[in-house]
N, C-alpha and C positions, 0 to 999 in steps of 0.2 A: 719472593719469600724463600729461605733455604730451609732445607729438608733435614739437612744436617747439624746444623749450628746447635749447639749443647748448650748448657749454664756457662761450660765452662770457657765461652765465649766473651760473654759480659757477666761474669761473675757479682751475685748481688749478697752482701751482707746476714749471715742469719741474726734472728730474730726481731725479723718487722713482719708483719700481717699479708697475708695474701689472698687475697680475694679468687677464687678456684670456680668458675664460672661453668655451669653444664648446659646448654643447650635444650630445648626441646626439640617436638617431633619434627621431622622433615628438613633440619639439618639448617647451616646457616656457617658463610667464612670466618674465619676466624677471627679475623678484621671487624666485621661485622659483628660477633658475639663480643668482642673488647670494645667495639665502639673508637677505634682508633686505625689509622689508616695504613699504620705500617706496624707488622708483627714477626717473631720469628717461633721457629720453634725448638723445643728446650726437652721435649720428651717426647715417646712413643713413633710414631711411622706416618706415614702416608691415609691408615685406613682408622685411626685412632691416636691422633696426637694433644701432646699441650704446646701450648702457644701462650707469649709472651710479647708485648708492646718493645719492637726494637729498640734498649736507651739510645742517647742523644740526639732523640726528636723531640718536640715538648710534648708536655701531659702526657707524659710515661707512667706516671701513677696515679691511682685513684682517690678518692672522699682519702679525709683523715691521715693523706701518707702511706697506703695500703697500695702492694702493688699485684695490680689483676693477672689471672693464668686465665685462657680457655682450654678448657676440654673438649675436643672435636670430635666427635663418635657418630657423625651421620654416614662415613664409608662402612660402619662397619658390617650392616645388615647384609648387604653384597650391592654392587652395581644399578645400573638406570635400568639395563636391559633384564637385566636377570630379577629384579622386584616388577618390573613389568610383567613378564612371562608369569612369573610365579603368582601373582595377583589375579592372572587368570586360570592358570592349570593346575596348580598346588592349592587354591584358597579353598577348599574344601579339608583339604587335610592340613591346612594349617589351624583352620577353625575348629577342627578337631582336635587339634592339640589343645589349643587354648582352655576346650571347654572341661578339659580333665583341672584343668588349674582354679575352674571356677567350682570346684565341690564346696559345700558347706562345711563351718567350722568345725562340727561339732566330729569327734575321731574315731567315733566308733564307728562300727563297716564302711570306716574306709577303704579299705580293703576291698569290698564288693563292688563301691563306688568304682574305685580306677577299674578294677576287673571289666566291668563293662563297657567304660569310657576307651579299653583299649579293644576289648571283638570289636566295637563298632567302628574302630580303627581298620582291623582288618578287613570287615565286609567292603569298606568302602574302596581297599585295596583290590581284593575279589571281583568289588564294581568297575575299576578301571581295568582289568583285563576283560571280560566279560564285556563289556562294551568294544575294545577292540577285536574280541571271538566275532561278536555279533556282527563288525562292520568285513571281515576278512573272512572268516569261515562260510558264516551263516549268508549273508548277502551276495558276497563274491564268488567262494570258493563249490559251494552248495546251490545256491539258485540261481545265479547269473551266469556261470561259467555250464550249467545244464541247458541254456537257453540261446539258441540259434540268434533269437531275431537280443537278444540281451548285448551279446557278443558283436552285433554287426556294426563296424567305423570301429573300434573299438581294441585297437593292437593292442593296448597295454595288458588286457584280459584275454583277448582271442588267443593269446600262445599256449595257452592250459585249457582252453573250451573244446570238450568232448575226450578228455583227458580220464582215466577212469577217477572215481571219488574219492579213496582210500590217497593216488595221490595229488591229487586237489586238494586233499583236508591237510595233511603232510605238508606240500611244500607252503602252501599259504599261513601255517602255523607258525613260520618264522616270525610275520609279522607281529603277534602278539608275544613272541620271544625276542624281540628286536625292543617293544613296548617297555616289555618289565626291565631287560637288560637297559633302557633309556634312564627310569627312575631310579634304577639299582645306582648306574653310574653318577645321575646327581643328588641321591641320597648318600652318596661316599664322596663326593668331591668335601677336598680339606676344604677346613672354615679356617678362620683367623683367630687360634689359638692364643693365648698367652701364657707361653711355656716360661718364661722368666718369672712367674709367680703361682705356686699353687697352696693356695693354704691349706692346713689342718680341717679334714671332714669335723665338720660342725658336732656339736653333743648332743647330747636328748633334750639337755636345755636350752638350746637356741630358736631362735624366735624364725618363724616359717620364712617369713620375708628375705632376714638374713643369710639362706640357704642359698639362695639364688645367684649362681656363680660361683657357689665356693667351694662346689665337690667337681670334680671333671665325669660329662656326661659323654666321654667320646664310647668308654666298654659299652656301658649302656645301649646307646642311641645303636651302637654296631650290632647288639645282640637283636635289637628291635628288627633293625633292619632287616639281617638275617631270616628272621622268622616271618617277615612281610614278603621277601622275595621268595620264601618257600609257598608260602600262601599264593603268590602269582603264578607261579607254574604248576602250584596242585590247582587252581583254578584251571588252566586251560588243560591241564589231563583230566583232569576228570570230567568239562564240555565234551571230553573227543569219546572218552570213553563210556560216558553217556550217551553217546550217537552210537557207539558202535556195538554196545549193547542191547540195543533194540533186536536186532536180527542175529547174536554171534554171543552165546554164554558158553567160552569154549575156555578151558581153564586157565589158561594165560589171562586171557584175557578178565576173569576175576579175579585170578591172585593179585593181576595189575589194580584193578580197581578197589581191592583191602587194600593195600599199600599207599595210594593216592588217602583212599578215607582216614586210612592211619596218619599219614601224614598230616593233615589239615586238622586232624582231632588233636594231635600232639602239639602243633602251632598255635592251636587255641589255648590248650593248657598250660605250652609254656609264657603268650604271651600275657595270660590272665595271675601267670605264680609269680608276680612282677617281686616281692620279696628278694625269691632270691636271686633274678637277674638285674635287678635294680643297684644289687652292692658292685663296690666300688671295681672289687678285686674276687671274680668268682669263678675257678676257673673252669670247673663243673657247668656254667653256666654259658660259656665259652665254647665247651664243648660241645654241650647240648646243642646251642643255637647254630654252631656252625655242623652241625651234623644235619641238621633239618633242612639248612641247607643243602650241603652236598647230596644229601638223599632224596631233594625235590630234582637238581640239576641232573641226577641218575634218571632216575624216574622218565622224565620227559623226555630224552632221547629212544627210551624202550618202548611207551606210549606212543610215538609219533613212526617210531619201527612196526608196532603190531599193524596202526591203522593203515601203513603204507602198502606192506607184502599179505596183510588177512585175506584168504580168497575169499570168504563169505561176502554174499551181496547184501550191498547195501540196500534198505529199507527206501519206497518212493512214498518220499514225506515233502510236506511243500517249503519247510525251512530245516535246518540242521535237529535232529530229534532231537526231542528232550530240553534245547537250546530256552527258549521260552518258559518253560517250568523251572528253569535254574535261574534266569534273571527272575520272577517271581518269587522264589524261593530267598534267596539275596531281599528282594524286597520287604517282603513277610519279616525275612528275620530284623533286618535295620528296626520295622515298627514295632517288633516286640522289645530289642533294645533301647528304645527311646524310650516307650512305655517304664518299662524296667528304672531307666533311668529319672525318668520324671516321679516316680514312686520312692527310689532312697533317696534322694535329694529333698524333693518338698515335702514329705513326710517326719524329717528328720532338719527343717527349718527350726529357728529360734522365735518363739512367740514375741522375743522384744524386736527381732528384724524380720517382718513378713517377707522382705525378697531376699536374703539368704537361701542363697542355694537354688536360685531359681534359673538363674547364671549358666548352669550347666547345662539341663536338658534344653533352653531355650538355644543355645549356642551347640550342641550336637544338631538339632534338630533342625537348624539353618544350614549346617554342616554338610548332612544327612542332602536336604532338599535339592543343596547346590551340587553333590554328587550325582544323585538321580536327576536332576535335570540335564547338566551336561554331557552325561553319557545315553540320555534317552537323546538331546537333539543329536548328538555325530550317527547314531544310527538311523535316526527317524530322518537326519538330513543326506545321511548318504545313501537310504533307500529310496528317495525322491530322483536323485541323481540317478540313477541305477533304472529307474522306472521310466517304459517308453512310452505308458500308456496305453499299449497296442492290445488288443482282448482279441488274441489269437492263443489257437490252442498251442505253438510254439512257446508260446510268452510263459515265464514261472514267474509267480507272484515276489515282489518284492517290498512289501511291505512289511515295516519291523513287526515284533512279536506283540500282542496285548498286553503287556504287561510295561512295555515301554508307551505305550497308547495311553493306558492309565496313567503314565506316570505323569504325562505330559499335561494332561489334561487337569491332574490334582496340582501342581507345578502354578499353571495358569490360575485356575481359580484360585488357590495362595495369596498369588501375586493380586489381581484384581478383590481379593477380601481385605487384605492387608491397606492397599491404596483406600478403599473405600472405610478403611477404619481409624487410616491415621486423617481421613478429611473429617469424618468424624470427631477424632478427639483434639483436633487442630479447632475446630469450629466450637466446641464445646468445652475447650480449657482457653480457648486465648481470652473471654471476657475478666476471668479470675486473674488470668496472666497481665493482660491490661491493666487490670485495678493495683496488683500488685507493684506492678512497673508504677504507675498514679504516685502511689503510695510514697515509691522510695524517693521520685521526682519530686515530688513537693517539700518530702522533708531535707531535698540534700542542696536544693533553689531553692528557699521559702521566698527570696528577697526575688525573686527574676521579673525581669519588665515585660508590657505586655509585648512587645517587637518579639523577645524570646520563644513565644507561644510553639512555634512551627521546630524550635531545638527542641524545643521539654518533649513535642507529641515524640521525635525520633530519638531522643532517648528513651522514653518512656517504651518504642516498640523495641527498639534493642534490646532492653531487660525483659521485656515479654517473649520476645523471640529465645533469649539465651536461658528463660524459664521452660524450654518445650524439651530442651536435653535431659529431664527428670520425669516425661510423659515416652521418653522412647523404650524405656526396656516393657515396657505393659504393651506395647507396638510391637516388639520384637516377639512377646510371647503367643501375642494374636496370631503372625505369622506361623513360631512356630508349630500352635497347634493347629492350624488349618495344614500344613505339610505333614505331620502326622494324619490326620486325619484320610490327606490325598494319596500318603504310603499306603495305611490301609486300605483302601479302593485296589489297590495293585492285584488283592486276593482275588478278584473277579477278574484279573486277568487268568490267574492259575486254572477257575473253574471255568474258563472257557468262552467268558461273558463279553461280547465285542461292546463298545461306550455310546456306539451309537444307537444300536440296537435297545441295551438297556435301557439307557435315559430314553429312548422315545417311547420305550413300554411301561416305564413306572411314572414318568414325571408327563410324558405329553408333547415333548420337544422333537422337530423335529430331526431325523438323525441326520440329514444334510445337513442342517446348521449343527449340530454336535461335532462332524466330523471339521467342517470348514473352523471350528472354535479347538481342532488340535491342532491342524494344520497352522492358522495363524498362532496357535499359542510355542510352534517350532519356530517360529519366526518371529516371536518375542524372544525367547530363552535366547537364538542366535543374534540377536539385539543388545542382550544382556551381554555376554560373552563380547559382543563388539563394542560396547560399553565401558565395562572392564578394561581391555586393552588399550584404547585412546584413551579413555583416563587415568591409564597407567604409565604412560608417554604424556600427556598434559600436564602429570601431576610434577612434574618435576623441569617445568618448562611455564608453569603460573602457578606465581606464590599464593596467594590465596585458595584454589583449589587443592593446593597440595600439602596444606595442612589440614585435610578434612582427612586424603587418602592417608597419607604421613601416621595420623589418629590412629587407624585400622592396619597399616604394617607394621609401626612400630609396639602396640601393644600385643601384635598377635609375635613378631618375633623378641617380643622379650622374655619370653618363657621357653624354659628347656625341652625340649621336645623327650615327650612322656609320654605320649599316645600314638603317634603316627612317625616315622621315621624320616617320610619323606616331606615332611613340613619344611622350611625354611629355617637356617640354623638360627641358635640362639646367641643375640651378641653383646649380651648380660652377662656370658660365661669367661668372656674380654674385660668387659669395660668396668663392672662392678670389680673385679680385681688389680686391675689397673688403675681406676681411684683409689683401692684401701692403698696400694705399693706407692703411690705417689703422695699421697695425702701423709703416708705413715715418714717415708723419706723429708717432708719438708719439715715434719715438728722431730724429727729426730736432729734434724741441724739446727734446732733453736727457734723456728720460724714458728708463728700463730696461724690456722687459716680458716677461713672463714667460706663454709661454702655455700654457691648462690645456683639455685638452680630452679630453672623455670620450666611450667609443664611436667610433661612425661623425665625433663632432666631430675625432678625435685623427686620422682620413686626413684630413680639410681641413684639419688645419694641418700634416700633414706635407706636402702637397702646394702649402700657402702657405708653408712653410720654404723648401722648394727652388728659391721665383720670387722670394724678395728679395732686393734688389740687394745690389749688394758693400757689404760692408763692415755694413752692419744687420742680420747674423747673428751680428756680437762683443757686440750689446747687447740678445741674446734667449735666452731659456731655454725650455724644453719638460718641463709635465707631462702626463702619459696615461695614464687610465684607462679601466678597462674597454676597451681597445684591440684591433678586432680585425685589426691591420695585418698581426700574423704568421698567428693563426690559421686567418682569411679570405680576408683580401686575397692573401696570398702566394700561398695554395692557389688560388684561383678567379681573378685575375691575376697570371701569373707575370712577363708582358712587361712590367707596369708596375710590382710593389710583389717586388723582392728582399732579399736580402742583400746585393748592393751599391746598393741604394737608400735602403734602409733606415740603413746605414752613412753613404751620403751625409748622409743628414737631421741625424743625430749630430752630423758634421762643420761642417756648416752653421750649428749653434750650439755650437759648443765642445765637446761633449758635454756641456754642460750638460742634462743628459736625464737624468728620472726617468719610472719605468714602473711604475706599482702594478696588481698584479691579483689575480686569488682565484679559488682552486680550485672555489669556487661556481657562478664565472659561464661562461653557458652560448655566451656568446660573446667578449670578451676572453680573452684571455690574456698571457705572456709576449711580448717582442719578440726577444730574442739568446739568452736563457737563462733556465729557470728556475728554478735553484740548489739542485735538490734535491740530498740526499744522495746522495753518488757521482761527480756531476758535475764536471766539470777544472777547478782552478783556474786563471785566467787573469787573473791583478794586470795585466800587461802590457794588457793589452785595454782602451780606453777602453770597448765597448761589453759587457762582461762588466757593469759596473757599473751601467748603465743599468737592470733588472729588479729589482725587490721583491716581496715577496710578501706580502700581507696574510693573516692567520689570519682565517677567519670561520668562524663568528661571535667577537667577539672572547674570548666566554667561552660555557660549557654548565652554567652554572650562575645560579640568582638571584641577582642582586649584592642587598647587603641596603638599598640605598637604590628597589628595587624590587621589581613582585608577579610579572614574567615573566623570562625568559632574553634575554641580546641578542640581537635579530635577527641570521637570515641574509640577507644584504644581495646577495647574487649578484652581478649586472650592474648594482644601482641605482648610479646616484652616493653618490661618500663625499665628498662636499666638508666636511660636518660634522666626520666624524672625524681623531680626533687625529693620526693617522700622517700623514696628507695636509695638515695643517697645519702639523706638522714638514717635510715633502718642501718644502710652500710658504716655509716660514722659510728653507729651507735652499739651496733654487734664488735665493732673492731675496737671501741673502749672498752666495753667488758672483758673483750681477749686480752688484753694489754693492763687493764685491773687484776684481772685475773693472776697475770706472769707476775707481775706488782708485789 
């Protein structure tokens, strides 16, 4: 296949139909999305191209004379390895990104909403350096390099064991300057732009959805960034200068500590006045941001100067002072942001949609959980390592602070409340789900022979099983408030409350089995984490598990990164622009097209419906399958994917809009309606018409030209089948009546 080969290769005729095909999640060859075995390509690159059936092979064109494009857009999120990685060590702040996009419709304090959506951005920033203070300062630099028998076998630490404090704390602080400086640099590594087209910033009349990709988010995302990298080093000056304030209030050493608090008070305000670093072009804003930075990058070489040369002796404390009370402290605040958050959000829900808006705190707070867990195991797992065991008076304690002890411990319970509530509503919605499945079996075989009995039960569990995808957000919410719930526990680490001790004084348990129930619950979490990883390497090496991860990358990198900087880029701000330029180029040479997109493909082209310009939505049609615009998108963004946005989109192209789906699949569905028995008639309604419903499988019995039953097709693509090639006949006569 060549990389190069243009139109201007096999040059084809304007004005015939083109069928403009997008892909869903987790990517698929180009070959593959045409369904044809040899293709070339005709626009874009390597990481986002269109593709074209090479003429002079047969069935070069599709149904009705229409000739097929793919749209390839699965390079463009980034690489195997680097969605792998990121899956593990970014998925907290990518989920944090996302959950600013899940606020509720409604527009009033808005404004307070993101406001909070982005501290809690920060703190989680705060939490990855703070966990690397804790693993290099507090562990190494502080209690194990004071410890003879810590130090013994042990070259990689014994070159600085009995080194004075002041520079133990100093040189080991590179490490968490080595940390920030890591994300700094993959929070600024270029993304895959699309500098060949930038449209006009959208009006106060544009519809949310169609925003997406059409303002360039690189000032932006740079101003965040700035302000999150100043937050990472006013984090680790102000651990040090918290330690070194225990014993030395000598006036350097306060001025330094006003200047750190000013700083991190100004980082909060500027990244909460999101107004006016949000515009496009701000240069005040610019300024500001890159000042906070250079005045944290000052800052911490002065702070790391005082603790090195201060003669004042340091305090004999059993962990790095103060250290503990600051992770605590970080704790404490996350739970009063969540709280915060779960209050404008569900408060300010729409009584016609009880889970509007619930999206957000439920998706912080998983956010939230997955930060405090991973940064309680690297220090709870590398205090283990660190630990000989030995109960000599040489020995310094090595175990992490209480506050990570809690964390750990609320983490696990979570997790095992959560297991035991989805076996719960697993046990307790599948008879309803059965029946439902029953239901649509019967009426879609009325005529099935009794041999069939053993297809009808496994269709029937397929629709019950692809019925549990609308039982999970009420799952996710359970989680999240049991992680809230386990954040707040963290405050008895601050007042001093060890978890074993507690629980065996108020509940009765004993605190060996408490403590042995944190320990194993660090070796869950690093379970998790090792989880994560192999199935971030599986997922892209077995197709069917890799459209479950595929779900979860691809929805969390399709939104611009608004909350957290160092999220994973957004590659919406590509591809949605690169549909409207391509889309608008082919009806500008005379061409009709007609676009088909399946899954997570069918939001980028609703979302490219709504950014063509005038007048290039009289010569565009819209198929969608497997679409989860209603089922997902509505529910987990209500501010951007409605019913009247959704109605826009219609509009947009005539209603030229078909929607196929099936009761199989465990993620599309229906968009307006979907026409079961009982439901209103509504001729009137361009947007009634819009929804079809596919039978699947198409039969429960062996056709005699074959040895098995037709497949259940669920969520795959139906481009092959018949009905979808009738919807393609029959969109591309209306475009063609239309031109007419």
């Amino acid at each position: 296949m060549s990389e190069t080969s243009g139109l201007s290769s096999w040059p084809t005729p304007p004005g015939e139909v083109v069928e403009l095909r997008v892909h869903g999640v987790s990517g698929a060859a180009a070959e593959s999305v045409l369904g044809r075995p040899h293709a070339y390509q005709v626009a874009g690159d390597a990481s986002g191209g269109f593709y074209r059936p090479r003429p002079g092979y047969p069935d070069s064109t599709g149904p009705a004379g229409v000739i097929p494009e793919a749209y390839r857009w699965s390079d463009l999120p980034s690489g195997t390895a680097v969605r792998t990685l990121t899956l593990v060590f970014m998925l907290p702040f990518m989920l944090c990104n996302v959950a600013i996009w899940m606020r509720p419709a409604s527009t009033s304090r808005e404004l307070g909403v993101k406001a909070l959506g982005r501290a809690l951005g920060l703190t989680l920033t705060a939490l990855y350096v703070l966990s690397i203070v804790g693993v290099a300062l507090d562990l190494v630099a502080w209690r194990c390099m004071a410890s003879p028998v810590c130090l013994a076998d042990r070259d990689w630490l014994s070159w600085l064991g009995g080194r004075p404090v002041g520079l133990r704390l100093a040189v080991l602080s590179l490490v968490p300057v080595v940390a920030i400086g890591a994300i700094w640099w993959l929070g600024a590594r270029p993304g895959k732009p699309f500098a060949a087209f930038r449209p006009p910033p959208p009006g106060d009349d544009a519809h949310r959805l169609g925003t997406i990709g059409q303002w360039d988010a690189g000032p932006f995302v740079g101003r965040l960034r700035s302000i999150h990298v100043a937050v990472g080093f006013g984090t680790l000056d102000a651990s040090l200068l918290a330690a070194r304030l225990t014993t030395d209030s000598s006036a350097p050493l306060v001025v330094l500590a006003a200047l750190v608090g000013t700083l991190l008070v100004a980082c909060v305000a500027a990244a909460c006045a999101h107004p006016m670093i949000d515009r496009p072009h701000a240069p005040q804003a610019d300024r500001l941001t890159r000042g906070l930075r250079t005045a944290a990058c000052v800052l911490t070489p002065l702070v790391l100067a005082v603790v090195l040369f201060d003669p004042a002796p340091w305090p004999q404390h059993d962990g790095l002072p103060r250290y503990g009370a600051t992770v605590a402290g970080i704790f404490v605040t996350q739970t009063a942001l969540l709280a915060a958050i779960a209050i404008a959000t569900l408060l300010r829900s729409r009584p016609r949609r009880p889970s509007s808006g619930r999206g957000m705190a439920t998706v912080a707070a998983v956010a939230t959980g997955l930060a405090v867990a991973f940064s309680s195991e690297l220090v709870y797992r590398f205090a283990d390592v660190l630990d000989r065991q030995a109960p000599t008076a040489e020995q310094v304690e090595t175990s992490p602070p209480l506050a990570y002890k809690w964390a750990i411990f609320g983490f696990v319970v979570a997790v095992v409340g959560s297991i035991a509530a989805a076996g719960v509503v697993t046990l307790a919605s599948r008879p309803g789900r059965l029946r439902a499945g029953a239901t649509i079996v019967a009426r879609d075989f009325p005529e099935a022979p009794p041999e069939a009995a053993p297809r009808l039960r496994q269709v029937q569990r397929t629709i019950a099983r692809a019925r549990f995808t609308d039982r999970l957000e009420s799952l996710a919410m359970v989680y999240a408030v049991l992680i809230a719930v386990g954040l707040a526990t963290t405050i008895l680490g601050l007042m001093g409350q060890h978890p074993a001790e507690l629980i065996n004084g108020v509940v009765g348990i004993p605190g060996e089995l408490v403590t042995f129930f944190i320990g194993m619950g660090s070796y869950v979490i690093g379970g998790i984490l090792l989880a994560l990883l192999i199935g971030g390497i599986f997922a892209y090496r077995t197709v069917e598990f890799r459209r479950y991860v595929g779900v979860i990358w691809d929805l969390g990198t399709f939104w611009p990164r608004a909350a957290h900087p160092f999220a994973p880029a957004c590659y919406a701000e590509r591809a949605v622009p690169e549909l409207t330029k391509r889309i608008t180029y082919l009806v500008s040479r005379g061409d009709a097209v007609l676009l088909s997109g399946h899954s997570h493909g069918s939001v980028l082209l609703a979302a490219t419906v709504l950014q063509l310009p005038e007048g290039v939505g009289d010569r565009v049609a819209l198929l969608t399958y497997g679409s989860p615009l209603h089922r997902l998108y509505s529910r987990l963004f209500p501010a951007y994917v409605d019913d009247d946005v959704l109605r826009e989109v219609g509009k947009r192209v005539g209603w030229r809009w078909i929607n196929l789906w099936r009761d199989t699949d465990h993620i599309g569905s229906w968009v307006f309606s979907p026409h079961r028995p009982g439901d209103p008639d509504r001729p009137d309604d361009p947007a009634w018409a819009v929804d079809r419903r596919l039978v699947d499988p198409v039969a429960v019995t062996t056709p005699p030209s074959d040895s098995v039953p037709p497949p259940i097709h669920g969520h795959w693509p139906c481009e092959s089948d018949e009905r979808f090639v009738a919807a393609v006949r029959e969109l591309a006569g209306r475009l063609r009546a239309g031109r007419g």
